[in-house]
Structures are given as structure tokens and as C-alpha cells.
N, C-alpha and C positions, 0 to 999 in steps of 0.2 A: 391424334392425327398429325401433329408437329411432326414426326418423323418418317412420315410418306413423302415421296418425292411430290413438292407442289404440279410440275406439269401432270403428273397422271390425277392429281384431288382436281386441277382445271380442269380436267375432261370429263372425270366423271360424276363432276356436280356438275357441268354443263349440258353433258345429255341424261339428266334427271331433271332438269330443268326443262330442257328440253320435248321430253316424254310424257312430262307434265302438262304441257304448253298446248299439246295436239291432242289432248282428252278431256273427259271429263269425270271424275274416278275420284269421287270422295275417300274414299277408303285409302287407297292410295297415297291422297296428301296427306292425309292425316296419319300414316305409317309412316312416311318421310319426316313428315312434321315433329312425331317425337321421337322419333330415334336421332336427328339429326340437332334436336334441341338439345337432348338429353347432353350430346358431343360438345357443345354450344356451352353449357352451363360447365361443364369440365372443365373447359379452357380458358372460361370468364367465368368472374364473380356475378354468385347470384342476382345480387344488383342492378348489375347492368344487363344480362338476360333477362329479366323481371320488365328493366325499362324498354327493350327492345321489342316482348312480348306486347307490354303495351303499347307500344307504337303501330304495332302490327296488327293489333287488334282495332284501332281506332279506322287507319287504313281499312282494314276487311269488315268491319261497319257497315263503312260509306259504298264497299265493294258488291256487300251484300245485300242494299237493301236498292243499288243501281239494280242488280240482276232479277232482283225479285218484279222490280216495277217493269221494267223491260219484257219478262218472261209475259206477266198478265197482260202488257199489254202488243203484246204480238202473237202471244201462243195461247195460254188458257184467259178462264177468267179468277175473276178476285180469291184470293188467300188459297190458290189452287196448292197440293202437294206438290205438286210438278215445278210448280213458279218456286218455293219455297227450297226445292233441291237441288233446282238452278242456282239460285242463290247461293246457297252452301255452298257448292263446288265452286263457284268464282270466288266466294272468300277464302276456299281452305288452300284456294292457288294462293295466295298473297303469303300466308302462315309460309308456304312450301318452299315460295319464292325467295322471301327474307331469310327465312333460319338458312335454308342452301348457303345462302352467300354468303350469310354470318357463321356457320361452321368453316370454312376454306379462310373467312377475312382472320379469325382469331387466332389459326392453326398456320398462318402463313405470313410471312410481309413479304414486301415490295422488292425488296431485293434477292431474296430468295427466287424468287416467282422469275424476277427475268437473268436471275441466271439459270436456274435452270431452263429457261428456255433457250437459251444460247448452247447451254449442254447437249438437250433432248431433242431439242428442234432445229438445230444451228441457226438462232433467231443470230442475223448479220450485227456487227458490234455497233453500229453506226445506228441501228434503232435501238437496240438494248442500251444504250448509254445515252438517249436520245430520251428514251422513255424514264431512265432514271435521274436524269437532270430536271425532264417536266413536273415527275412527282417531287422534289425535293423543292422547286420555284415553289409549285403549288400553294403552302401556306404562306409564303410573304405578300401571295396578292391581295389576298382580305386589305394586311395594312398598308399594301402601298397603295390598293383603293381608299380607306380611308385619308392617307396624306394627300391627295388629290385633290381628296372634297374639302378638307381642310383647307388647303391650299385659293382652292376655286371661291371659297367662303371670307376668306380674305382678302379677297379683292375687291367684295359685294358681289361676287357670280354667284346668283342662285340655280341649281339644278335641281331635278327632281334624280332618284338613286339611279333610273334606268336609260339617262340625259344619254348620249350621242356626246357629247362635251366630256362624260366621266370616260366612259369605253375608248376613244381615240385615244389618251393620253396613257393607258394603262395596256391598248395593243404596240403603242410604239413603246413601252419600257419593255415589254417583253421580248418583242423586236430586240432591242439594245441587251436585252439580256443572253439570247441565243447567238447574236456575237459575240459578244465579251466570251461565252461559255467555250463558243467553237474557236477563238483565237488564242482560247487559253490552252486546250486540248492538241491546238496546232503545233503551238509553242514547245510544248512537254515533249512532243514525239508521238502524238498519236497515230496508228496506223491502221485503218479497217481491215486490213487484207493479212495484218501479223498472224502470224498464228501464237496466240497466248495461253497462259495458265491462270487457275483459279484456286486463291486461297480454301474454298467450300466447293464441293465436288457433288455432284447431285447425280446417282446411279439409278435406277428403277430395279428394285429387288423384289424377292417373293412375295413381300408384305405389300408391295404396290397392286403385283399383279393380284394377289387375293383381294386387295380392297376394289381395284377396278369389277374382278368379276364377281362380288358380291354385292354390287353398284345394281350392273351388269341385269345380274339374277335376280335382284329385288325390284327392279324397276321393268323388265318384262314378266317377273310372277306376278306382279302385282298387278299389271295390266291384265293379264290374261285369266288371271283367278277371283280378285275382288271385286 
């Protein structure tokens, strides 16, 4: 999947998701489920699919056994078949839900993802470069949260992690962050309206179109026959 054009793998795991979303069609998840794991396990070490299953599986548990009590106690009675199939399908959504995302997360990054949207969708430069300055902050806020509480800790400020006192001081760093980012951007020459070039060029070729309309065809065969 690394070599499909990422905008058409976001469409058509989104409206598989999607199709997913407005049914209820065990068969279905569970066809997406391993074929989409199987891609999953390709692209990652068994390992970390293994740990991801289990994660997904703990989830669809808790998923399964809300829908079971739910079912009994609004539609049939105790340990019904019915309650029991309800169940299933709202857990094999969870399975559907995750691997979906984890086949497109493993076969794709962040950079790819929003230039080709800038390619395929003419996503305007001013959010595509917006969005890729947000993801690259993203990991230093853990620590600059923790320097905070540090900080707050030595002075004898005690907070609890969800304080009003933590959050102010790390929406105004971020604040100071999207200046500094935008004046730096200014500074260099940036211009939303240039018309630019791109090192990686993201085209949508036959191998796109067949992966969309096999998307496509498995996800209304699957509604309409299983």
C-alpha cells in the first residue's frame, strides 16, 4: 500500500469506514478485518500488530459486552441470540475501525498525506503548512508540559495534571509558538498564492484507481451479499 497515492488510501478507507458505520453486517467486518490486518502485519512487525490486536481486542470486550446488556435490556430477554449478535457486530466494528486506520497509519506519513493533498485537492498552502508545523509541535508538548509542572512544583504550586494553571501556561507557549513559526515563514519569503514545486509528486494512477474500485466493490458486495 506505500505506493498508492495516500489521498485516494484517505478516501477509501474512509468510506469503508464509513459503510461500516451505517450497518450492522458481521461478516463484513470481519472480511475487512483480515484482509486489512493481513496489509497491517506486511507493513509492521508482527510485534506491534500482535500488540495493536490486543489493544483492540480489550476495547471490543468492553464494546461487546456494553451491547450485549444494552440489547437485553431493551429488546430481548437474558443470554438471547439476538443480544449476543448485537454484541458481536458492535465489537467487530472496533476490530474494523482500528486495523482501517492502522493499514493507511503504517503505509503512509504525515507528509506525504498533506502533500498530496495540496496535489490532488489543491489543499491551499497556508493550511497544508499549518497542519504540518501542528504535527511536528505536537511531540514537544508532552515536555513542555512536564517543564511546567516542574516548574509550578518549585515554587510549592501544587496542581492536580487537569489544573487550569497547567493548560494556561502551555496554550500561551503555543500561542508564542505559531508566531515565532509565522514570522519565521514571513521572513524567508513565504507566499500562499506562489505558484510552487514539489520535491515528491503524487499522481493517481491505475493501481490507485483499481485499489479504490476494489474498495468500492468489496464494500457494497459485502453489504449487499453477506
Amino acid at each position: 500500500m506505500r505506493t498508492l497515492n495516500p489521498t485516494v488510501k484517505l478516501f477509501a478507507i474512509l468510506g469503508l469506514a464509513l459503510l461500516v458505520s451505517f450497518q450492522n453486517n458481521f461478516r463484513l467486518n470481519l472480511l475487512l478485518s483480515v484482509l486489512f490486518f493481513g496489509i497491517t502485519v506486511n507493513e509492521r512487525s508482527l510485534k506491534k500488530s500482535l500488540l495493536l490486536f490486543s489493544a483492540l481486542t480489550l476495547a471490543a470486550t468492553g464494546v461487546f459486552f456494553t451491547g450485549l446488556l444494552y440489547y437485553q435490556g431493551n429488546q430481548g430477554g437474558p443470554s438471547s441470540a439476538a443480544a449476543i449478535r448485537y454484541g458481536l457486530d458492535m465489537a467487530s466494528r472496533i476490530y474494523c475501525f482500528g486495523i482501517l486506520g492502522s493499514s493507511f497509519s503504517v503505509s503512509t506519513t504525515i507528509n506525504e498525506l498533506i502533500y498530496s493533498l495540496q496535489q490532488q485537492l489543491r489543499l491551499p498552502a497556508v493550511f497544508a503548512y499549518g497542519l504540518l508545523a501542528a504535527f511536528q509541535i505536537a511531540p514537544i508538548i508532552p515536555a513542555e508540559y512536564q517543564n511546567i509542572r516542574n516548574s509550578m512544583r518549585s515554587r510549592g504550586i501544587s496542581v492536580n495534571p487537569f489544573s487550569f494553571k497547567m493548560l494556561i501556561p502551555l496554550l500561551v507557549k503555543s500561542i508564542r509558538w505559531s508566531e515565532l513559526l509565522a514570522t519565521a515563514m514571513l521572513s524567508r519569503g513565504f507566499d500562499s498564492e506562489a505558484k510552487r514545486t514539489y520535491a515528491n509528486t503524487f499522481r493517481v494512477t491505475f493501481m490507485d484507481a483499481l485499489f479504490l474500485s476494489l474498495c468500492l466493490v468489496m464494500g457494497l458486495g459485502g453489504t449487499l451479499i453477506l
